[in-house]
C-alpha positions, 0 to 999 in steps of 0.5 A: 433725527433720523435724517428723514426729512432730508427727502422732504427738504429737497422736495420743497427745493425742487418746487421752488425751483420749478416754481421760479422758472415758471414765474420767470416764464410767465412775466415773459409771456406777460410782457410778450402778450402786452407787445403783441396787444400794442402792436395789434399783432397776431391774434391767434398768437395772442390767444395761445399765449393767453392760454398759456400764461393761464395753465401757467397761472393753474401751475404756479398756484398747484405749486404754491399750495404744495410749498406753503399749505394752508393750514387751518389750526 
């Protein structure tokens, strides 16, 4: 082995990193959107915490895709 997957490896570390905090980001904003909603709070605040747990959503999908492939064999 030449030691060329190292930079591979480490790629795949740094996504899952970025892909846990933005799960941990997003059930955050999950639970900050189910407060608001019960407590028919802000919408305006509520609609762009919607928007952003859904560009979080395209993002953690991207990632995913980028970690696991889908291989068709």
């Amino acid at each position: 082995m030449d030691g060329s997957d190292f930079g591979f490896d480490e790629r795949i570390r740094d996504l899952k990193k970025q892909l846990d905090i933005l799960e941990k980001d997003h059930r955050a904003i999950d639970l900050e959107v189910s407060r608001l909603q019960s407590d028919k709070g802000d919408m305006i605040a509520l609609q762009r915490l919607k928007r952003s747990k859904l560009r979080m959503r395209d993002e953690i999908s991207r990632l995913r895709g980028l970690i696991y492939p889908n291989i068709i064999a």
